[in-house]
C-alpha positions in Angstrom: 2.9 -18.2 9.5 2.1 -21.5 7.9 3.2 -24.7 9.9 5.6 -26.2 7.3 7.6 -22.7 8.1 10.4 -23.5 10.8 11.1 -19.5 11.6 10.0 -16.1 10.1 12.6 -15.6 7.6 12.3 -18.6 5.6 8.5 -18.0 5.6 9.2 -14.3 4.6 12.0 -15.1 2.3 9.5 -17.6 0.1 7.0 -15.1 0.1 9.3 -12.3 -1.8 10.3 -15.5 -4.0 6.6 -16.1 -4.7 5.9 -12.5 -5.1 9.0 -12.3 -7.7 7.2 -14.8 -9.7 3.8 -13.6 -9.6 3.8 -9.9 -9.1 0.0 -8.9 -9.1 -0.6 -11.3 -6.7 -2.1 -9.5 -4.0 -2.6 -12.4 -1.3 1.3 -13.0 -1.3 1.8 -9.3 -0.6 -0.6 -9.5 2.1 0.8 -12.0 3.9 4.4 -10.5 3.3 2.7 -7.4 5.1 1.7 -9.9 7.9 4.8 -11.6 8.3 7.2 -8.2 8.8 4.3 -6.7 11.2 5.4 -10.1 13.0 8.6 -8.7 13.5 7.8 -4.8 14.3 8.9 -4.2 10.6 6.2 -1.6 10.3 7.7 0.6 7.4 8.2 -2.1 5.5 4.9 -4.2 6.1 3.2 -0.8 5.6 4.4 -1.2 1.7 3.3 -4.2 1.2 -0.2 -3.4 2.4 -0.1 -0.7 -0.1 1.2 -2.9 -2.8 -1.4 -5.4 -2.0 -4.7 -2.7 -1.9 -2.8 -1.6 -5.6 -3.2 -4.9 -6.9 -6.5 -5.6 -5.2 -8.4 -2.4 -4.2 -11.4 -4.5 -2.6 -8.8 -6.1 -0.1 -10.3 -5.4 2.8 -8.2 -7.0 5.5 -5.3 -4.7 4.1 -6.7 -1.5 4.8 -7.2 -3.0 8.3 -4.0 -3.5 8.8 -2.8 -0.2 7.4 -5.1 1.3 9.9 -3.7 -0.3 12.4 0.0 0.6 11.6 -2.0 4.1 11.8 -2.3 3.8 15.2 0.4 2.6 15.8 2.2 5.7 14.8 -0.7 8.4 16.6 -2.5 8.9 13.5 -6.3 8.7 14.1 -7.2 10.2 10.8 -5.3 8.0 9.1 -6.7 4.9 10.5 -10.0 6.2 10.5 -9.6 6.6 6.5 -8.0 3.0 5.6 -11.0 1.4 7.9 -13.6 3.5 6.3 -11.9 2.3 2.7 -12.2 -1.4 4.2 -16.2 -0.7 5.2 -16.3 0.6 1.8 -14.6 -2.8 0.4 -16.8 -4.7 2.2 -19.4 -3.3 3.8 -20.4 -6.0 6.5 -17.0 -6.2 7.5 -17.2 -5.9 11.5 -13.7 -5.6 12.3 -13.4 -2.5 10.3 -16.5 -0.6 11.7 -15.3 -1.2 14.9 -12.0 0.2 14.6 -13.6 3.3 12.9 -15.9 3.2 16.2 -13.0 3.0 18.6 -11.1 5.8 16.6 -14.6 8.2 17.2 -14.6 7.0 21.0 -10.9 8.1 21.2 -12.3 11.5 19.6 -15.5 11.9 22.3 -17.5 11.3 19.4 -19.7 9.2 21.1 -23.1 10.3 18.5 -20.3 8.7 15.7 -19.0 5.7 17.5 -22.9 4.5 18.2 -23.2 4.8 14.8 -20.0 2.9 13.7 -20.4 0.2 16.7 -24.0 -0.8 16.3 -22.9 -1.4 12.6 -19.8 -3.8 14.0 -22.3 -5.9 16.2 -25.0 -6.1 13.3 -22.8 -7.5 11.3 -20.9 -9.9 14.3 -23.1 -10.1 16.9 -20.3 -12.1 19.0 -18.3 -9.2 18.2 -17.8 -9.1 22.3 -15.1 -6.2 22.0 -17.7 -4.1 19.6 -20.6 -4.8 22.4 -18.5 -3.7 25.4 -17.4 -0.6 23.4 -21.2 0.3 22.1 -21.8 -0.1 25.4 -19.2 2.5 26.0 -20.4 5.1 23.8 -24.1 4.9 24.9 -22.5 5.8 28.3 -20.9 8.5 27.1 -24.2 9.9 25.5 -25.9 9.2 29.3 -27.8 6.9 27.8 -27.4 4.6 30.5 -30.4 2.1 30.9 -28.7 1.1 27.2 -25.5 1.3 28.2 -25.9 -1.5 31.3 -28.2 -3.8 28.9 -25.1 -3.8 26.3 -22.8 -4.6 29.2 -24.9 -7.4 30.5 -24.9 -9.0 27.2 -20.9 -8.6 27.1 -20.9 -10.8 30.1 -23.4 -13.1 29.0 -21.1 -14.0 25.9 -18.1 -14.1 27.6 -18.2 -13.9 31.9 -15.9 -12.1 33.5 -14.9 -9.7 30.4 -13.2 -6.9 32.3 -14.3 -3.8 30.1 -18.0 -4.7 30.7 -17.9 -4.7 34.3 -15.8 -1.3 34.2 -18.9 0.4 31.7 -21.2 -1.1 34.8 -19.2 0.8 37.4 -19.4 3.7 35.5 -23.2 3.6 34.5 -24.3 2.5 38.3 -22.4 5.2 39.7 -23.6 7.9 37.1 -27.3 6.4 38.5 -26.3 7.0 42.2 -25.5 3.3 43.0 -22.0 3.3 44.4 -22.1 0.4 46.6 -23.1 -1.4 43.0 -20.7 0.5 41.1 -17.6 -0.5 44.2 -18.6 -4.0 43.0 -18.1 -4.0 39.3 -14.9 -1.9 39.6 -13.7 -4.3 41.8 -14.8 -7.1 39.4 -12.6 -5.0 36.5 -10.0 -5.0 38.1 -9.8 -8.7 39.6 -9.9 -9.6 35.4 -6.9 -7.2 34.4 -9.0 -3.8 33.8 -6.3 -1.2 34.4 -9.2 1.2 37.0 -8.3 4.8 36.4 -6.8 6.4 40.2 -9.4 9.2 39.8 -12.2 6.7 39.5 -11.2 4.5 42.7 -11.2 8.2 44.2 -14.9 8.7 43.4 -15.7 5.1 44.6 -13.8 5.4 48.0 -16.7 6.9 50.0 -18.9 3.5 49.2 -15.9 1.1 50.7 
């Protein structure tokens, strides 16, 4: 919301004023979209996303955020689809190959999610969210020697990102290091990493 604005609805309000005046304007119904998401309004910011992607089909951010009110709601395929039309839009577009990436992870797709991440950190290679969760997928694929350099690199960016230190629990266990593994769960869990039960289970003979 822009800092002249002193609450939501007289930000919101202006916009439908602007948006009265200059109908094919697809950066007004955008930020409509991003206003009422503000405020849960999810049905409705859902149709100015579509209005906006209408007006402008090569708006990337919009399909974004339709694939996010996707989720939102459950529906993997369609957030998988909007993101892919954002990647389409704009092919170096990070945020959108990662969220395809996530939606393969979610689907044990890990061959996919490689794919789609690896694409997210080319194009953003600070992309620490897209690092920790190639990092993931490599894991997944036992590619693990991968899996703990991708990690590392997380934590080089950014120290103490949770996620990475819960891949390098699960990777140095999976190599038969659980004293190691004990560690970086602990280390997850100390920055806000919500450890699965069944995981501190596997861990408890290394305390």
């Amino acid at each position: 919301m822009k800092e002249q604005y002193q609450d939501i609805d007289e930000y919101i309000a202006d916009l439908r004023q602007a948006i009265a005046k200059t109908p094919d304007c697809a950066n007004h119904l955008y930020n409509l979209g991003v206003a009422l998401l503000s405020r849960r309004e999810f049905h409705d910011a859902e149709r100015a996303f579509l209005d906006a992607v209408r007006k402008s089909p090569h708006l990337a951010e919009a399909y974004v955020q339709l694939g996010g009110i996707c989720l939102q709601r459950g529906d993997l395929d369609g957030c998988l689809n909007y993101n892919k039309e954002a990647a389409n839009a704009r092919p170096r577009f990070s945020i959108a190959w990662g969220n395809i990436g996530y939606v393969h992870l979610q689907r044990g797709e890990a061959d996919k999610a490689v794919e789609a991440f690896t694409k997210a950190v080319k194009w953003d290679p600070n992309f620490i969210q897209g690092v920790s969760s190639l990092a993931a997928a490599h894991y997944m694929l036992g590619n693990l020697e991968e899996s703990i350099a991708l990690s590392e690199r997380a934590l080089k960016q950014q120290p103490g990102f949770a996620p990475a230190y819960n891949n390098l629990a699960l990777a140095w266990l999976e190599k038969g290091e659980g004293k190691k593994a004990l560690e970086y769960a602990n280390l997850a869990a100390a920055g806000g990493f919500e450890v699965p039960e069944d995981f501190w289970k596997e861990l408890e003979p290394y305390k």
